[in-house]
N, C-alpha and C positions, 0 to 999 in steps of 0.2 A: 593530440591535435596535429602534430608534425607529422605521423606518418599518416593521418587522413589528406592532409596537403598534398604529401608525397603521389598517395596513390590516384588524388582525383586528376594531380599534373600529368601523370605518367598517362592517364586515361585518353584525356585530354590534347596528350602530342601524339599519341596512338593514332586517337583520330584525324585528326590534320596532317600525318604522315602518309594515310592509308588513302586518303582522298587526292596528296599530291602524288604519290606514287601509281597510282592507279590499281591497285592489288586487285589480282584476278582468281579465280578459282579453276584454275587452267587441268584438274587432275595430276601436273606431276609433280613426283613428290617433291619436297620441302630437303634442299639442300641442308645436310647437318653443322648447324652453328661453328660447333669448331673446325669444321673443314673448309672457313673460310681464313682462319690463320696457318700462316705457311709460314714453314720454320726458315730463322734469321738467324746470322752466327751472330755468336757470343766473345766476349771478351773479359778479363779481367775485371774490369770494370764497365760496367755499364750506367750511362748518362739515359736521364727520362726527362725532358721539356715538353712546352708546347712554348709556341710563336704565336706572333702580335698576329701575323696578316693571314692568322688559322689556318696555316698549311695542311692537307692529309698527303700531299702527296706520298708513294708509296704505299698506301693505306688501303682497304679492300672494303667496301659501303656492305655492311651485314642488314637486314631487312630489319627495322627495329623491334616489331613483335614477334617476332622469331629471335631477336638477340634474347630480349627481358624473358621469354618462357623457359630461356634457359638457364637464366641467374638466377639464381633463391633469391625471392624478396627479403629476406634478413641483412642479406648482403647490400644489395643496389639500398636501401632505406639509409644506408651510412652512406651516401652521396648526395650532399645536403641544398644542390642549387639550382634546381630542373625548375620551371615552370609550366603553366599554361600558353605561353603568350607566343610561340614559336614553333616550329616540326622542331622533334630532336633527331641527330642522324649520328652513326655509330661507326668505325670504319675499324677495320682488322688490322691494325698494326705488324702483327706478327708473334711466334711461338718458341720457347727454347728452355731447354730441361732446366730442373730446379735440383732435382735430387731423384734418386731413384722412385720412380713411377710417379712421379708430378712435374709437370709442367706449370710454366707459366704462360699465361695470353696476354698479350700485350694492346687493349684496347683502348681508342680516342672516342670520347661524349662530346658533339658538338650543339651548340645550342644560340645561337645569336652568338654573343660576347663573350658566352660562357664555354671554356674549353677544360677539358678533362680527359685527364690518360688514369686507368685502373691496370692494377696486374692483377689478373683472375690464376688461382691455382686450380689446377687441372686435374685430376686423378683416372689417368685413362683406363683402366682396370673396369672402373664403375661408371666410366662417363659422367664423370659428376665434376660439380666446381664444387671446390670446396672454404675456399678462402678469396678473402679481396682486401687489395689497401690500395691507398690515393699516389699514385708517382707523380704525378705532373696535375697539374692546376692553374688556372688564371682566372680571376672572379674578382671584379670590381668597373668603375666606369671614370669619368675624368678627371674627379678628387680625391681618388683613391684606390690602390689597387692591392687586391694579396696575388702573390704568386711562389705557386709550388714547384719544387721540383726533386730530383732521388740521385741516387747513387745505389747502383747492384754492385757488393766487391766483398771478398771476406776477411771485412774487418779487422776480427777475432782472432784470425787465423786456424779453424777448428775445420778447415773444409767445403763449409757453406757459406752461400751467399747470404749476405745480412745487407741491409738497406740504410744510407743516409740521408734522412729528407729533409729539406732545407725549403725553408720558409721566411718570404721578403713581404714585408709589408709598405704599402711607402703612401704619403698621404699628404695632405698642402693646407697648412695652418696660414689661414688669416687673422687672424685674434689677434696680430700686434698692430695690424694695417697692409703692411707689405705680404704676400701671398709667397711662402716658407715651404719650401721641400722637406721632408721628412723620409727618413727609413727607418727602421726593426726589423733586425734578425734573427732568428732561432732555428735550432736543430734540433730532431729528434733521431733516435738509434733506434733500429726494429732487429734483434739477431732472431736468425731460423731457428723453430724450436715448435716441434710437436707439429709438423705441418702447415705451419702459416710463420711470418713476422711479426715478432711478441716486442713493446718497445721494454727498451731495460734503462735505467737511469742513467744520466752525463754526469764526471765529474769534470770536463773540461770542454765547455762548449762555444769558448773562443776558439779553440785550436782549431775542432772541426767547421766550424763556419768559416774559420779562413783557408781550409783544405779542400772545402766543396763548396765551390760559390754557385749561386745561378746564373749563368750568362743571356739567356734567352729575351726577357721583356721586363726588366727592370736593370738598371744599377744597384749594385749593392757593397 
């Protein structure tokens, strides 16, 4: 039932994108997907947010039927917050090697309130994606919010980049009378393995939540 949700949404902003945009059938070809991300340097460590007031700036607007024909829907189906009720618009963040012959894409899902950053692995060899996971997140409205966000750095120390994603929950209890701020936080570990980010267990996940905070649209 959730991925018929998914795909009659996806249909859904398809069309109401294609009517704001004006989509023509002009004869030239169809710019290729990835040649809308331009590669960005890299650092040590790399930070993935998004902001309150939906920033793209920097960001490059990918046609959205043209984005999704080139995701495998196995992939985009693990992006759990799309609706009908909205155009969804897609912007090109930017590109930068992962490991020998993949890359990552560094793309924003924007959607009303709902914001979302995906790193897509790249295999340019075959032109293919091959892998995806959530960097950045904001999904909630004014009693509640979760917000995501990553860390690229290696970890491990073994070479590769592994990811720390860090997840803030925060919420507003009235049940006593007086209207009660709340947060929760957790982390997960994803180390590079086989081509994509595999999560592997914490044994200490105070340390890292106070090593990688979110600073973006929550306190935590």
């Amino acid at each position: 039932m959730k991925s018929l949700i998914f795909f009659v949404a996806i249909f859904a902003a398809f069309s109401i994108l294609s009517c704001e945009e004006g989509v023509k059938n002009t004869g030239t070809k169809e710019k290729a997907v990835v040649d809308y991300f331009s590669e960005i340097a890299t650092a040590d460590t790399m930070r993935f947010e998004v902001f309150p007031d939906g920033d793209t700036a920097g960001g490059v607007r990918i046609p959205t039927s043209a984005f999704f024909r080139k995701m495998p829907t196995r992939l985009m189906n693990e992006i759990q917050y799309f609706d009908n009720t909205a155009p969804l618009y897609v912007y090109a963040r930017g590109r930068f090697p992962l490991t020998e012959g993949k890359e990552a894409l560094l793309a924003d899902l924007r959607q009303n309130w709902y914001q979302h950053q995906s790193l897509f692995v790249y295999d340019a060899a075959a032109d293919t994606i091959t892998a995806r996971t959530t960097v950045a997140e904001f999904y909630g409205g004014e009693g509640g919010q979760i917000t995501t966000g990553s860390y690229l750095l290696d970890l491990d120390g073994d070479g590769d980049k592994d990811l720390v994603r860090r997840e803030v929950e925060r919420w507003i209890d009235t049940s006593g009378g007086d209207a009660v701020e709340n947060f929760a936080n957790y982390v997960s570990v994803f180390h590079w393995k086989d081509g994509d980010f595999r999560e592997t267990p914490i044994t200490d996940s105070a340390t890292l939540i106070a090593a990688f905070p979110i600073q973006s649209v929550v306190s935590n």
